[in-house]
Every structure is written in C-alpha cells, then in structure tokens.
One Martini backbone bead per residue (centre of mass of N, CA, C, O) as a GRO file, in nm:
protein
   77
    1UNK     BB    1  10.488   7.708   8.023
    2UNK     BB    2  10.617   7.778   8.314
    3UNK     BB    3  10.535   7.899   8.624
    4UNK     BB    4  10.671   8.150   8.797
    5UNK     BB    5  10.733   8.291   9.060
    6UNK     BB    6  10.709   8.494   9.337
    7UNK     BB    7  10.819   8.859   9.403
    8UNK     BB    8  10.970   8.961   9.653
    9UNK     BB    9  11.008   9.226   9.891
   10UNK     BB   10  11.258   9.231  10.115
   11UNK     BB   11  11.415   9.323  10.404
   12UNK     BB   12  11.791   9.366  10.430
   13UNK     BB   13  12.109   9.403  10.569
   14UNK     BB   14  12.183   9.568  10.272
   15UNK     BB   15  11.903   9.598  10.213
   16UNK     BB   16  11.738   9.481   9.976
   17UNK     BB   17  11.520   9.203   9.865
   18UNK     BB   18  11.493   8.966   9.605
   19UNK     BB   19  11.233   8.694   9.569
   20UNK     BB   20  11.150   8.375   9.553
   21UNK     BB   21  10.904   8.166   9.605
   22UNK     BB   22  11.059   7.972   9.859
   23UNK     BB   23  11.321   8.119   9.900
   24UNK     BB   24  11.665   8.149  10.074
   25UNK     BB   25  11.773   8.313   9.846
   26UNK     BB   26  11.870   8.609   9.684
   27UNK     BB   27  11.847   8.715   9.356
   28UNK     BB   28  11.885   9.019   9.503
   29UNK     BB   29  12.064   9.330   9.602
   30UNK     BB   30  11.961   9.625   9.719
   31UNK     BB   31  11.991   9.964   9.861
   32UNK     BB   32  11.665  10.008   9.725
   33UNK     BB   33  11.364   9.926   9.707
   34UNK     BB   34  11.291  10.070   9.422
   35UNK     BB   35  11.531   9.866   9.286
   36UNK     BB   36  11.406   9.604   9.383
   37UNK     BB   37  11.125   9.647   9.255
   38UNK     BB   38  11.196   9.661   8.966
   39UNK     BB   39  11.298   9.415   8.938
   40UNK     BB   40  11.120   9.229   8.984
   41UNK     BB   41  10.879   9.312   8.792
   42UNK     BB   42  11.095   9.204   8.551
   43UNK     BB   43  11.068   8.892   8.625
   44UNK     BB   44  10.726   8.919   8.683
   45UNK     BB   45  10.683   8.941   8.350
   46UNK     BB   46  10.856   8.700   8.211
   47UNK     BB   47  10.672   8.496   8.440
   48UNK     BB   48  10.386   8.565   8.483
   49UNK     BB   49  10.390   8.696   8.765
   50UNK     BB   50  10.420   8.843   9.079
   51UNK     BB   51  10.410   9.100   9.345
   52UNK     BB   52  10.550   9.155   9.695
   53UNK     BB   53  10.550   9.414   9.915
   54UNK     BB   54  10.767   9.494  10.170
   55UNK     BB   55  10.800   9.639  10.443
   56UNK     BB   56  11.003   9.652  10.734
   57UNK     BB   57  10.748   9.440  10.894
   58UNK     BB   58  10.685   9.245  10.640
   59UNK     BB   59  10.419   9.324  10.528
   60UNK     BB   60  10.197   9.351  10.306
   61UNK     BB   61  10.135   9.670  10.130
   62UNK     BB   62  10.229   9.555   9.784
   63UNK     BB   63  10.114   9.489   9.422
   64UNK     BB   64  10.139   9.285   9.100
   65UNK     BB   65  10.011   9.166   8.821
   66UNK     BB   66  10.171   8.946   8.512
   67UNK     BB   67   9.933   8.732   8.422
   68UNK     BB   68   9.652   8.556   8.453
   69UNK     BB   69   9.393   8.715   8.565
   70UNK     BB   70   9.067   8.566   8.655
   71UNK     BB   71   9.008   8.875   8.760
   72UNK     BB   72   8.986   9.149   8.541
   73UNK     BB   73   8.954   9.436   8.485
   74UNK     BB   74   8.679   9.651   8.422
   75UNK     BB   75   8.583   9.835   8.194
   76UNK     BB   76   8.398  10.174   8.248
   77UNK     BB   77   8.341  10.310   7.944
   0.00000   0.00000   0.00000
C-alpha cells in the first residue's frame, strides 16, 4: 500500500482548510479550526500518515503520526 500525504490543518478565508501535503487545492474547507482538526485526524490514520496543525500565523504549533513511526514512545511501566 502506498503512502499517503501528510494532513496540514491551515487557515483559510472561509475558516480553516485541511490539505494534503503538497497540494494547492485544499481537500476540505470548514468553519473551525477544531472541525478541520478531526477531518485530517480521520484522513491521516486511514493513510497512515501525520497532521500538522497550524497557527493562524502560518507555524506548526501541533501534530500526531498515525503511521509507522521509527521511534515509538516507550512504555516506563
């Protein structure tokens, strides 16, 4: 199965807009940042790749891999 994009969450003038990583087209466009956030979420665990949510100045201020990540959190129980 290929890869797919990394999901930004970046604002949009309609509200926010989730994109695939790379695209000038965004794949959705919603009132708030919050339902933005959810769609990518749901995009990005069925392609098993990243969200990167942005600020309303443009930088990443959070994200979440839902892939294979290289260095998985080690459980300290």
């Amino acid at each position: 199965m290929t890869k797919g994009k990394n999901q930004h969450v970046v604002k949009h003038p309609e509200g926010w807009a989730v994109k695939g990583a790379g695209n000038s087209k965004a794949t959705k466009v919603t009132r708030t940042q919050k339902e933005a956030i959810e769609v990518a979420e749901q995009i990005a665990r069925n392609q098993q790749t990243d969200t990167k949510v942005h600020g309303v100045d443009g930088k990443i201020r959070a994200g979440n891999s839902y892939g294979n990540d290289p260095y998985p959190p080690k459980d300290k129980k």
